[in-house]
Steps between C-alpha positions, in 0.01 A plus 500: 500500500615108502857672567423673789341231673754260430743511816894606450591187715383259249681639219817544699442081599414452142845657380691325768385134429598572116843623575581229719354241210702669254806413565433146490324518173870597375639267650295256382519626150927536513451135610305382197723734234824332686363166409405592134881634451677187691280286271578645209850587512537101575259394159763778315828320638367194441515577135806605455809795444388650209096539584646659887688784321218573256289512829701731660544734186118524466485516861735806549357667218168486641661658806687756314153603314301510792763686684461797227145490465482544882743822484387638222105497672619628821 
């Protein structure tokens, strides 16, 4: 009975203030992840040749392996 009384109008305001907030929130999130990834890739060259190409071997790996997983699940 709480459903029926609730009005349709509310929802539908409800469902249009989080999809207008929800593209910010990824924004806001590819913002911080950007940051994270500039910062490290900077520590990593910092240190030198030889610990950049074992960072990009485990890091294409990882991509490789997540790519199949992802296939193989869809």
């Amino acid at each position: 009975m709480d459903e029926v009384s609730r009005s349709p109008a509310v929802t539908l305001a409800d469902e249009a203030l989080l999809g207008l907030l929800l593209p910010f929130w990824q924004l806001v999130i590819a913002v911080v992840v950007l940051v994270v990834v500039l910062l490290s890739i900077a520590r990593l060259a910092r240190r030198g040749r030889s610990r950049m190409t074992t960072a990009l071997l485990v890091t294409a790996t990882a991509i490789v392996g997540l790519t199949v997983v992802g296939v193989l699940l869809q």
